[in-house]
C-alpha positions as CSV (number, residue, x, y, z in Angstrom):
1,X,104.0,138.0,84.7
2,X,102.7,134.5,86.0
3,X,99.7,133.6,84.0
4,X,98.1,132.0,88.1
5,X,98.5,135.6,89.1
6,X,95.1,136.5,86.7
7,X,93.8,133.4,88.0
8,X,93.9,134.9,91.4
9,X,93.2,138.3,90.0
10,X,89.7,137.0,89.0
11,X,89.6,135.0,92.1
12,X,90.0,138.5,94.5
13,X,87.4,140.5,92.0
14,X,85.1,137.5,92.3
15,X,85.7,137.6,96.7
16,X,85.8,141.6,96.7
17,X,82.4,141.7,94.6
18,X,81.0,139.3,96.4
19,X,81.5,140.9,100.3
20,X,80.2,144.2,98.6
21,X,82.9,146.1,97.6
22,X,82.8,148.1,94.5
23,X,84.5,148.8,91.2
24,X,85.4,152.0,91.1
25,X,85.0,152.9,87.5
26,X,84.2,156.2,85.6
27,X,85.4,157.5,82.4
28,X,85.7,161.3,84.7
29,X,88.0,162.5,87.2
30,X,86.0,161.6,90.8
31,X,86.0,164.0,93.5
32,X,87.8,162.4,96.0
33,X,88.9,163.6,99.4
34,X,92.6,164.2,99.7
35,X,94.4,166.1,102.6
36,X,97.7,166.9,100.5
37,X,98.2,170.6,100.1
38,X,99.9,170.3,97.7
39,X,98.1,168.0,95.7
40,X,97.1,171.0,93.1
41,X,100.4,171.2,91.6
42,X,100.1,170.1,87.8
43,X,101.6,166.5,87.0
44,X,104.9,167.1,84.5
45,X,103.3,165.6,81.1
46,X,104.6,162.4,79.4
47,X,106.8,162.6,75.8
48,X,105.3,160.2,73.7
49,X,108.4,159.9,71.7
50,X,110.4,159.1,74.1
51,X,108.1,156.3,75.5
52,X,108.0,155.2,72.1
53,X,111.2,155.1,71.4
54,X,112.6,153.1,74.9
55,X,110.0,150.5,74.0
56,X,111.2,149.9,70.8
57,X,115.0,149.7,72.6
58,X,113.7,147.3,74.6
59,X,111.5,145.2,73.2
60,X,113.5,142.2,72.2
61,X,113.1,138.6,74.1
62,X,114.9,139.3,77.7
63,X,115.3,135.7,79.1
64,X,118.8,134.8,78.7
65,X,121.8,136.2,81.2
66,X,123.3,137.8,77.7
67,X,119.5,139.4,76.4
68,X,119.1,140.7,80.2
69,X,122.4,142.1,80.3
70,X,122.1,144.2,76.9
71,X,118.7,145.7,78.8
72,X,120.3,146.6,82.1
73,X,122.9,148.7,79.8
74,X,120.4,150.5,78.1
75,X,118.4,151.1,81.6
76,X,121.7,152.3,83.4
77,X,122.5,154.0,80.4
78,X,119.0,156.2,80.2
79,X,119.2,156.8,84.0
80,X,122.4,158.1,84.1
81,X,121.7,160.7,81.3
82,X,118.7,161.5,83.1
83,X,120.6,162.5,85.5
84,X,120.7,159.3,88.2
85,X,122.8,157.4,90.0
86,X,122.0,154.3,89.5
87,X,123.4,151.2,90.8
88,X,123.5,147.2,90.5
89,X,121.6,145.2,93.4
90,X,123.4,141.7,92.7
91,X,122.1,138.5,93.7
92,X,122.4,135.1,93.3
93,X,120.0,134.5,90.1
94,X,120.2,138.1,89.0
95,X,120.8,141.9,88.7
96,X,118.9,144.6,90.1
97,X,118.7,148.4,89.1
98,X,118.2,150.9,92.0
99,X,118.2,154.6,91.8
100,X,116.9,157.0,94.1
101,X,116.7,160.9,94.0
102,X,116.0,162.4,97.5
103,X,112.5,164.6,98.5
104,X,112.6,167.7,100.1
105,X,111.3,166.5,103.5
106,X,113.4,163.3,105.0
107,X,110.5,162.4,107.2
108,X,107.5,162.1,104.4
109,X,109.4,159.4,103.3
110,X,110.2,157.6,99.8
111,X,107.7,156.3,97.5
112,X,108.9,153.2,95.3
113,X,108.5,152.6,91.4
114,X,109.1,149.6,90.2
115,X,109.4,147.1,87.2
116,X,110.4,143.9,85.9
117,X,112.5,143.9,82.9
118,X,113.5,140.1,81.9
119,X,110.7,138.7,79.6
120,X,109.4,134.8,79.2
121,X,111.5,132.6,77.0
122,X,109.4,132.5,74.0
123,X,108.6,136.6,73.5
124,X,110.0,139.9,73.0
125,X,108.1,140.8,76.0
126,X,106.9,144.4,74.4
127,X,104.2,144.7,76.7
128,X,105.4,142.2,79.7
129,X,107.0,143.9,80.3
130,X,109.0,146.6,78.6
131,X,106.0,149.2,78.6
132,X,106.2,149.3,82.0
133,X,110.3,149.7,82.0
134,X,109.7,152.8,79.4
135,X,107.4,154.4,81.7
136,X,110.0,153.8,84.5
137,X,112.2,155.9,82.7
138,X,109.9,158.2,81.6
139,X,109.3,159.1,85.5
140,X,113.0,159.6,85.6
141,X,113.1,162.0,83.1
142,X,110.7,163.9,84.8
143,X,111.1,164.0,87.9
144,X,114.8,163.9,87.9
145,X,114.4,167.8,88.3
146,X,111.4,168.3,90.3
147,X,111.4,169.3,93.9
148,X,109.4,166.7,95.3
149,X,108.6,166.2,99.4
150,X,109.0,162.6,99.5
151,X,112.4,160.7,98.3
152,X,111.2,158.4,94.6
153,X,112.9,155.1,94.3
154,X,113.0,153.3,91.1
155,X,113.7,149.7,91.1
156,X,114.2,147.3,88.0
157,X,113.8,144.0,89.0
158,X,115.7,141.2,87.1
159,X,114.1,137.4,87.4
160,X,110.1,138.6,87.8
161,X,109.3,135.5,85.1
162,X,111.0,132.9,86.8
163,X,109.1,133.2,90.8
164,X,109.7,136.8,91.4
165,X,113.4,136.3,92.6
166,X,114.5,139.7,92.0
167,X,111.5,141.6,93.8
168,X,112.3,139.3,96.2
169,X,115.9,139.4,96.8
170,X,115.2,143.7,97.4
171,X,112.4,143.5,99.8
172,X,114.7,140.9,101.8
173,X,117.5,143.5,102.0
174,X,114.9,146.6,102.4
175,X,114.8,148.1,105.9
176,X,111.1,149.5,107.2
177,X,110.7,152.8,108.0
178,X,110.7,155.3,105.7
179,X,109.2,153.1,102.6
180,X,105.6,154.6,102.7
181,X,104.2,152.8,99.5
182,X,105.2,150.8,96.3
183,X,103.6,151.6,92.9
184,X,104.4,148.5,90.6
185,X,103.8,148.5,86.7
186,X,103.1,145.3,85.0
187,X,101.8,145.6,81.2
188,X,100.5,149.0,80.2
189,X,100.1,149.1,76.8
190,X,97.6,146.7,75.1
191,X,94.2,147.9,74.6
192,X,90.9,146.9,72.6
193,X,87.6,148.5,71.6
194,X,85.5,145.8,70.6
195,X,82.6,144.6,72.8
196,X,83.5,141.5,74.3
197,X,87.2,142.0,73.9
198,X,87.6,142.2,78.1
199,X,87.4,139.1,79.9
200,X,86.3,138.1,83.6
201,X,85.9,135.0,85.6
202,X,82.9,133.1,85.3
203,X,80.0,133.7,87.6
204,X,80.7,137.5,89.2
205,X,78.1,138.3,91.2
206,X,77.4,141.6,89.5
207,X,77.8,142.1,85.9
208,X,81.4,143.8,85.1
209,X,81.7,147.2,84.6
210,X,82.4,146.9,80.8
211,X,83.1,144.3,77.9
212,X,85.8,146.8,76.5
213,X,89.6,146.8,77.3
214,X,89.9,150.5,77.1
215,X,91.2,150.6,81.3
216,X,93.8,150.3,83.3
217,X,93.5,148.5,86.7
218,X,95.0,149.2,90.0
219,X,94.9,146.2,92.3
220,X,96.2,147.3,96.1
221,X,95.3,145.8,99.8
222,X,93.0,147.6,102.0
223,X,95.5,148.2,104.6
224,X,96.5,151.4,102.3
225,X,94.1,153.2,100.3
226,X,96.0,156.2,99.8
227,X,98.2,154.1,97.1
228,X,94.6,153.7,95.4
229,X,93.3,156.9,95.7
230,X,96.4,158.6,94.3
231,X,95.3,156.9,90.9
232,X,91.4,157.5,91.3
233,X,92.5,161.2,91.3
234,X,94.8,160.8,88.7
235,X,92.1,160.4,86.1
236,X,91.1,163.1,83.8
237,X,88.4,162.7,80.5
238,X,91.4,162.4,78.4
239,X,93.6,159.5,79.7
240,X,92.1,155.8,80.2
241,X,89.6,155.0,82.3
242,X,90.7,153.4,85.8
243,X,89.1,150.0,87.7
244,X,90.6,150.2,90.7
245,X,90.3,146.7,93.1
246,X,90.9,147.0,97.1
247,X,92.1,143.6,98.0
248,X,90.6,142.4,102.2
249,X,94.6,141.1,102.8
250,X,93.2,140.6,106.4
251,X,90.2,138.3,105.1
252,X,91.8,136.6,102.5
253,X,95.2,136.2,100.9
254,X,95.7,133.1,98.6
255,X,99.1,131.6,98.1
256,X,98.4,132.5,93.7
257,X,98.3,136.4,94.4
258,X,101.7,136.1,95.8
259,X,103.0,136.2,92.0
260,X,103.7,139.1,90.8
261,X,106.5,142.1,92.4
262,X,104.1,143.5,94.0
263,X,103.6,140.7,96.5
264,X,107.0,140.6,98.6
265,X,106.1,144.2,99.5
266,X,102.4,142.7,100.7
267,X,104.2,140.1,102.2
268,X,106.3,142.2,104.4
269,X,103.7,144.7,105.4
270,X,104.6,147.3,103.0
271,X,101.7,149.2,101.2
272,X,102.1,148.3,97.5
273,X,99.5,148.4,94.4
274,X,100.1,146.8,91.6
275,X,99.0,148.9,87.6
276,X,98.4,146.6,84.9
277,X,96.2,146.3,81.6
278,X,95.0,142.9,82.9
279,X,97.6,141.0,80.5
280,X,95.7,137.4,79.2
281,X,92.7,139.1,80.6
282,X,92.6,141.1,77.5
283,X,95.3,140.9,75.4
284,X,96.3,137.1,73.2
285,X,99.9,138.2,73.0
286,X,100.2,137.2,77.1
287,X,103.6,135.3,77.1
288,X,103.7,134.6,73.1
289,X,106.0,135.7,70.8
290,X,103.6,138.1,69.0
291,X,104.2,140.6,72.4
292,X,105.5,142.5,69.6
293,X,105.3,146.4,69.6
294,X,103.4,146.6,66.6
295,X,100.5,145.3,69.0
296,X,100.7,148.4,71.2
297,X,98.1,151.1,71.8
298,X,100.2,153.9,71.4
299,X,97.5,156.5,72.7
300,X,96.8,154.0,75.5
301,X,100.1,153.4,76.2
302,X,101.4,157.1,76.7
303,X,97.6,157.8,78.8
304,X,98.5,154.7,80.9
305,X,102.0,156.0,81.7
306,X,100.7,160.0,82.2
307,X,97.9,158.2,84.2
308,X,101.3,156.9,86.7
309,X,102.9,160.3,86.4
310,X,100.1,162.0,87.6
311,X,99.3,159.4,90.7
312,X,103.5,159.6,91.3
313,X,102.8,163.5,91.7
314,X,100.4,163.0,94.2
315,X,102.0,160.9,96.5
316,X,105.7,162.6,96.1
317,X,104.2,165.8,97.0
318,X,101.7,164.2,100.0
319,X,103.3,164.5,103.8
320,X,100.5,162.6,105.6
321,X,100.8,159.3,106.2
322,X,99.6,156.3,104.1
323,X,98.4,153.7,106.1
324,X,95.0,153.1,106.7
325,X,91.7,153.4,105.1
């Protein structure tokens, strides 16, 4: 990920603060309104092991056409015995992995899970950004066998590091319509305890809701808070604690926050939110070659990823629509 898109990370907490908006932020499950009947129906629960052991596959430096091709294998690989078809979205910088496994209901539409999976030069990329490709397979694993009412995409996009080309070259080919929301994973493992290990932009207007890196943030625009709500009701007292952060695209949209692969969706008017840890918000490994997986939270980790499974639930099993407040 693109150290500018923190920059404008604090730079939309600092705006969204500022015009009143709140951190959602509670240790608890929230009671929150949701019309999905079937929103009741228990999240399939996260294997540790496995989570575990696809990081460790995967967590060797992913910047060169050979390192990016030994990572596609092992993602097409794990798919396919998961029981996936997936397939390779070519184009001209790079290789993207699509798989999708259809809902019981054509007309709720398909909900989109995505991840990059090159690294920066320099790193082995263990948390940026192979936590997030674990989890991606994790949901495969899952779900692969789950009657679901809406269709689940999975996407692996090739070339995040190096301007987003991958993410990208897919929203460029994807056709509107039955796309109802994008759920993008971008670091989800690194975690610390110790006051003052969190850190904010300069002058917030309210003090932040805590000086501890024990949360995961959801970042998604305004236009649909569904994608946001899926995650506020995906917390239990167990799992990590979530921030979430509606972002006023309407109001304000700096060029910086296009920078991650959750922004070609934003761009093109599809609902997207992007999950993250807050990467050189919190963690000194950001784009260094001690992203090693010895700097993992493994609790946080596999809570971060059940945290997804259970937001994934919600939506896959939801009819109504997403747009909107």
């Amino acid at each position: 990920m693109k150290r500018s898109i923190w920059v404008a990370f604090g730079l939309a907490v600092f705006l969204s603060l500022a015009i009143a908006w709140r951190w959602n932020f509670s240790p608890r499950p929230q009671a929150i309104e949701v019309n999905f009947s079937q929103a009741q129906i228990t999240p399939p629960s996260v294997n540790s092991d496995r989570l575990w052991n696809d990081l460790s596959a995967l967590s060797f430096r992913r910047f060169e056409s050979i390192d990016r091709s030994r990572a596609r294998q092992y993602i097409l690989r794990s798919l396919t015995e998961a029981g996936w078809t997936p397939q390779a979205q070519t184009f001209a910088q790079g290789v993207n992995i699509v798989a999708e496994r259809w809902g019981t209901n054509s007309a709720a539409g398909k909900i989109l899970l995505g991840a990059h999976y090159d690294s920066v030069e320099a790193s082995p990329g263990a948390d940026d950004n192979a936590t997030a490709v674990a989890t991606v397979l994790e949901a495969a694993r899952l779900f692969g066998a789950i009657d679901t009412t809406r269709s689940l995409q999975l996407v692996l996009f090739d070339e995040e590091e190096t301007g987003l080309l991958g993410s990208l070259a897919f929203v460029d080919r994807l056709q509107s319509g039955d796309l109802q929301g994008a759920v993008i994973l971008e670091m989800l493992g690194y975690a610390c305890y110790e006051s003052g290990c969190q850190q904010y932009p300069a002058n917030l207007p309210i003090a932040p809701p805590t000086d501890r890196g024990n949360f995961l943030a959801v970042l998604g625009d305004r236009g649909h808070m569904p994608l946001i709500r899926s995650f506020e009701q995906a917390q239990r007292s167990n799992l990590p604690p979530i921030v979430t952060l509606p972002v006023p695209l309407a109001r304000f949209l700096p060029p910086d926050l296009l920078r991650s692969d959750h922004a070609p969706f934003w761009q093109n008017g599809f609902g997207a939110v992007l999950v993250t840890d807050t990467a050189n918000f919190r963690t000194p490994h950001y784009h260094q070659p001690s992203d090693t997986i010895d700097t993992i939270d493994r609790s946080f980790f596999s809570g971060s990823a059940q945290l997804v499974i259970n937001a994934l639930t919600t939506l896959l099993q939801g009819q109504n629509e997403l747009n909107g407040a």
